[in-house]
C-alpha positions in Angstrom: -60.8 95.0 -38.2 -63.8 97.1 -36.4 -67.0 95.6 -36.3 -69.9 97.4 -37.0 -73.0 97.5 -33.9 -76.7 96.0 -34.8 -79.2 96.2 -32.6 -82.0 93.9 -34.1 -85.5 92.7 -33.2 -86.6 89.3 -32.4 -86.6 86.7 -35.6 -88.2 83.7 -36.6 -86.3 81.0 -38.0 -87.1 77.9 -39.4 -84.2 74.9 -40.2 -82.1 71.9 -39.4 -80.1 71.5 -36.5 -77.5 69.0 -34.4 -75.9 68.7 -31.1 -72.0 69.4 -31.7 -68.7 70.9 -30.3 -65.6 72.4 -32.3 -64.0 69.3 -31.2 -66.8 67.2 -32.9 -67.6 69.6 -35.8 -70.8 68.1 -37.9 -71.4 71.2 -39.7 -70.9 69.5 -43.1 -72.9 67.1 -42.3 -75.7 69.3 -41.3 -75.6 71.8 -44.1 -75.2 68.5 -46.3 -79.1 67.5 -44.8 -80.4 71.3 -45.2 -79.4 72.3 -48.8 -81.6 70.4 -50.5 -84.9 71.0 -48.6 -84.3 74.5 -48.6 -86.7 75.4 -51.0 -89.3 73.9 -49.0 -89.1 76.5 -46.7 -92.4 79.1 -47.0 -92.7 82.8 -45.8 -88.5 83.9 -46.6 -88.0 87.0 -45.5 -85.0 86.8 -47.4 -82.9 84.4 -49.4 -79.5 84.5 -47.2 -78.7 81.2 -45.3 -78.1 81.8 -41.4 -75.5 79.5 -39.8 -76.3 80.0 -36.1 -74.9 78.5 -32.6 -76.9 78.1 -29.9 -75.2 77.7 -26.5 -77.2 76.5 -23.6 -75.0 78.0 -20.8 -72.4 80.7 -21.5 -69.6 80.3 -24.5 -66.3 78.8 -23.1 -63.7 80.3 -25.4 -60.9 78.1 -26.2 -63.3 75.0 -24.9 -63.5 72.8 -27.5 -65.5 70.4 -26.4 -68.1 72.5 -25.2 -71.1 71.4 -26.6 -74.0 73.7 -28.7 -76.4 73.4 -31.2 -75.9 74.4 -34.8 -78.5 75.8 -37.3 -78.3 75.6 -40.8 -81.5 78.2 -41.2 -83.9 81.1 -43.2 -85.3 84.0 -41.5 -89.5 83.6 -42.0 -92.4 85.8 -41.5 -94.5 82.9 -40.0 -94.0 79.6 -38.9 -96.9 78.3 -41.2 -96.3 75.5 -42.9 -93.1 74.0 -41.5 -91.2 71.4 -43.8 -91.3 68.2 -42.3 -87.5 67.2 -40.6 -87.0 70.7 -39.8 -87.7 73.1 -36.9 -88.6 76.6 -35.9 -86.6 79.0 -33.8 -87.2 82.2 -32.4 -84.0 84.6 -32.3 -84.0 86.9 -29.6 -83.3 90.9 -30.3 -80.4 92.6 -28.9 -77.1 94.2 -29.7 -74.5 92.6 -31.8 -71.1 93.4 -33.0 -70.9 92.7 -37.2 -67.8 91.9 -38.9 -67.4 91.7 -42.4 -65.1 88.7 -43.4 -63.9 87.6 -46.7 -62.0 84.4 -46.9 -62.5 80.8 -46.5 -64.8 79.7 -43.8 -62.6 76.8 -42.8 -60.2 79.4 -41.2 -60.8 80.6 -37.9 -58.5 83.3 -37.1 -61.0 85.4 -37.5 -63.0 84.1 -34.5 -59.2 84.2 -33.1 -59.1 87.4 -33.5 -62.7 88.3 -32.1 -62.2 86.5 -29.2 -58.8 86.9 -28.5 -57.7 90.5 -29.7 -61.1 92.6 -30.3 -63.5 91.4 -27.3 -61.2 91.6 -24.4 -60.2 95.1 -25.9 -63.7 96.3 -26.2 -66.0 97.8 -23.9 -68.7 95.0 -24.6 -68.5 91.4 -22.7 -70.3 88.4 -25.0 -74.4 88.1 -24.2 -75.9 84.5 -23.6 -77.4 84.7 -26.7 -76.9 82.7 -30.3 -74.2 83.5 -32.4 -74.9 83.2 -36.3 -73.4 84.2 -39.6 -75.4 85.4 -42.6 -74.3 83.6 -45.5 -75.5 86.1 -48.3 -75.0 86.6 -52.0 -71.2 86.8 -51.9 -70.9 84.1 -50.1 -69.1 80.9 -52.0 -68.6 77.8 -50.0 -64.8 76.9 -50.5 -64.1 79.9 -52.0 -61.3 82.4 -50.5 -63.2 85.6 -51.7 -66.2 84.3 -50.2 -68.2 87.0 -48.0 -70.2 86.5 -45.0 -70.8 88.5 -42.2 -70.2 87.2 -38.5 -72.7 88.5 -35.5 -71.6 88.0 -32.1 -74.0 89.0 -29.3 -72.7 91.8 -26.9 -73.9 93.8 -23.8 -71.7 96.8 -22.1 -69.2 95.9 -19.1 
């Protein structure tokens, strides 16, 4: 699987977020609080959700218990107008590597495979910046043909 390369401008976000680590996953729980306040959220640029992970200090792959924060989120125009309980972000530009993956959400060999296989073979090393899926039209919680797409910020060796 090749990724595609985005280089994007900054972004606004608006959502929900907790502390958590792979170890102590609370994304269900967090998606749980963010679903039904959704529409509440002014300015879309877009409908597509944005599941995003914000490490503080550089990604530790195969760390489990490294801790980051977790978005549940919708790209805005303006940060007027912020639903109360939830919280604005700004989403740095940069490049980032795109892959296209259909299948159930709760698998990670894809991330496996990122991480493991792809990266080290690459001539990009991971940038301290978030990582986030776009959860668009095909995507279907639960689903195997679900489609989202996974970006996962790089910078040349």
């Amino acid at each position: 699987m090749k990724p595609r390369f985005e280089i994007i401008v900054e972004k606004k976000m608006v959502g929900k977020r907790m502390t958590m680590s792979l170890a102590n996953n609370k994304t269900a729980i967090l998606w749980q609080s963010f679903m039904p306040k959704r529409k509440e959220i002014n300015n879309r640029v877009t409908n597509d959700l944005v599941s995003m992970q914000v490490y503080h200090e550089p990604l530790r792959i195969g760390d489990l218990n490294q801790e980051f924060e977790k978005w549940a989120a919708i790209e805005v125009s303006s940060f007027d107008n912020i639903p109360e309980g939830m919280d604005a972000f700004i989403l740095k530009g940069g490049l980032y590597a795109v892959f296209e993956y259909k299948g159930l959400s709760t698998d990670n060999s894809i991330f496996v495979y990122i991480f493991g296989t792809w990266l080290p073979n690459s001539d990009y090393l991971l940038d301290n910046r978030p990582h986030f899926e776009i959860l668009g039209d095909k995507y279907k919680n639960g689903d195997s043909n679900s489609e989202e797409e996974i970006w996962i910020p790089i910078k040349l060796k």
